[in-house]
N, C-alpha and C positions, 0 to 999 in steps of 0.2 A: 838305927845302928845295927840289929841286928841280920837288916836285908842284905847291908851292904856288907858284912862280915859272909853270910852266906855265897854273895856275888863271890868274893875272892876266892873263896873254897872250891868254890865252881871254876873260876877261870884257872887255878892251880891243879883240877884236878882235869882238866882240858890239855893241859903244856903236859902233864906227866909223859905220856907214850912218847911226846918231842924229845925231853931231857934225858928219859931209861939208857943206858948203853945199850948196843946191841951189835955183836960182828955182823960185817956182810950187811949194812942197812944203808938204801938207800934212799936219795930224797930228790922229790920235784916240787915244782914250783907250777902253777897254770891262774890264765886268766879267761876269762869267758862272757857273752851274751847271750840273749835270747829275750827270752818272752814266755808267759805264764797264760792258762785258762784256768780262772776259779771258779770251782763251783759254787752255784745258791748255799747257803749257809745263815742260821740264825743273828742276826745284831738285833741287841736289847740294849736302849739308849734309858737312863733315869736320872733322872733330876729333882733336886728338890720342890717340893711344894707342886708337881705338875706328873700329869698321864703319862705312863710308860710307856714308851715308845719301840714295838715289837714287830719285826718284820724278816720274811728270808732276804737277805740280801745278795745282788748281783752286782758285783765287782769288775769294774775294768780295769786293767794296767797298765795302758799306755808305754811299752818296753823302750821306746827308743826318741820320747819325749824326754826333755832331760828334766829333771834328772834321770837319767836313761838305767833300765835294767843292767847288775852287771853283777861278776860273782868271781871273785879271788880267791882261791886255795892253794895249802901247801901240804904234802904227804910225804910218810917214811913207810918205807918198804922193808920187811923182812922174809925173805923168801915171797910165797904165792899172799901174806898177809901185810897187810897193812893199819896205818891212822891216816885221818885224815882233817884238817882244821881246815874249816870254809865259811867265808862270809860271803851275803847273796843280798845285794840291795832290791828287792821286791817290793811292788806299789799298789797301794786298792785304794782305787776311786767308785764310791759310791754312785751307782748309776740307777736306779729306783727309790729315788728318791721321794720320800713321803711328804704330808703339805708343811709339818711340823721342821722339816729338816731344808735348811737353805743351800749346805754345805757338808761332806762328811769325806773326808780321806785322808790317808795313811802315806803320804807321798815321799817322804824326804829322809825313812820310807818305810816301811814294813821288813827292814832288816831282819836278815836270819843267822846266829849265828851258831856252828852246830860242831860237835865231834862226832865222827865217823869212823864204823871200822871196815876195813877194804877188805873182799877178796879175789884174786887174778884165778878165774876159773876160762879155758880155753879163750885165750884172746880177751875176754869180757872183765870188765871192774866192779864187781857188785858192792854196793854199800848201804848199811845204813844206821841211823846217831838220833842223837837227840841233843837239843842247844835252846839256847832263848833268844826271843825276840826283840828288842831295840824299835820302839817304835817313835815316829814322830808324828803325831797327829791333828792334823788342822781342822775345824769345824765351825757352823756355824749354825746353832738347835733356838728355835723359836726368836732369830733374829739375835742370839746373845754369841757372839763371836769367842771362842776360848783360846787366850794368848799362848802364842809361841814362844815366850821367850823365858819359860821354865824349865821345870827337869834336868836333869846332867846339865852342869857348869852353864843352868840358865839356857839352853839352845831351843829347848822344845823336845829333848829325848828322854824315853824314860825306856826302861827295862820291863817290858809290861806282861812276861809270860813265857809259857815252852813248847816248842816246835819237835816234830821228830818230821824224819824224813825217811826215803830207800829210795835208791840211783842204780841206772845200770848205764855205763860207760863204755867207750871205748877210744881207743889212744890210735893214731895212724902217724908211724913215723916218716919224716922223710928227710931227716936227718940223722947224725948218728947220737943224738942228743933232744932233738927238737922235735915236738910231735902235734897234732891236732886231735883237737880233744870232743865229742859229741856226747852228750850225755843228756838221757829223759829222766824224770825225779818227778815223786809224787811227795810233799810235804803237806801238813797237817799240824794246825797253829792256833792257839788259843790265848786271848790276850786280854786286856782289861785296860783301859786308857780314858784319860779325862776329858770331861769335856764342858763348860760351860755349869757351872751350878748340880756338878752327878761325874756319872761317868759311862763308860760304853761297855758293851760286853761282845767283842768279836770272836769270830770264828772263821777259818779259814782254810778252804782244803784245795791246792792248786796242784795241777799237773804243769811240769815245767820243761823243756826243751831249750838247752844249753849248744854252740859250739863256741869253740877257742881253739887257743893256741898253750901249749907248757913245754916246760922244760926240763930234763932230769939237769938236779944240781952233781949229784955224785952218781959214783956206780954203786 
């Protein structure tokens, strides 16, 4: 009870900079792809009654397998400053895998979900937040498969931790409205998820490479 009371606090204290008045603010809208490299990173698997399972781990993300990488955001401007609210569907699949582990990834997905604070310095978008991560995790540790069909309304999602990020963007218009959006991000993610009789202990630090398309909604 009291996670979920926290959860709320957090998501109300995310919408604020959205609700604040403010003259002269304006707002866009963007949607975006790409693809992630993560670095090696410690996973610590444990389970009851058995050997802990310690290893760096090497992650792949398959970006454009679907369920495909992809990242929504919407921003309000005031002058050179801004917020910024984005979710980023990111995936880690377990590629060193140990003789103990049949199965281990994060696919459906290793969601990030973050507030951001923008600034417009010559041309460039710099940003960067901190949010929590939304994980859905499939495994399968010493042949014991751990079901999917728990966490948040039974799906398999849980809220497993917090993420910060920094981005550096840029916007090319070629409308009077519509623009393309590029942007590199380094995030850094620390989560804790179930898995069969224990739970896992991730870590995650990817460099990520975004483009898209947004839109400004007002002036």
């Amino acid at each position: 009870m009291k996670s979920n009371v926290m959860i709320w606090k957090l998501l109300i204290l995310a919408l604020f900079p959205f609700l604040s008045p403010a003259q002269d603010r304006s707002w866009e809208g963007a949607v975006a792809g790409g693809a992630a490299h993560n670095f090696h990173t410690p996973l610590h698997i444990t389970q009851r009654n058995a050997e802990k399972i310690e290893l760096e781990a090497a992650y792949r993300t398959e970006p454009f397998k679907p369920p495909v990488y992809y990242d929504i955001r919407i921003s309000t401007w005031h002058q050179a400053k801004g917020w910024e609210l984005k979710f980023t569907h990111h995936k880690l699949i377990l590629e060193n895998l140990p003789p103990q582990v049949q199965r281990f990834s994060i696919t459906d997905g290793f969601n990030l979900l973050t507030l951001n604070r923008l600034w417009l310095v010559q041309g460039l978008t710099f940003s960067a937040g901190v949010g929590l991560v939304i994980t859905h995790p499939e495994s399968t540790i010493r042949q014991q498969p751990y079901p999917e069909n728990k966490g948040l309304f039974n799906k398999g999602y849980y809220i497993s931790g917090p993420t910060l990020e920094a981005a550096i963007a840029k916007r090319y218009y070629f409308a009077s409205r519509w623009f393309l959006l590029g942007e590199g991000r380094l995030t850094a993610s620390y989560v804790e998820v179930p898995v069969a009789d224990g739970e896992a202990s991730v870590s995650n630090v990817a460099l990520h490479g975004l483009l898209g398309i947004g839109m400004r909604l007002s002036k």
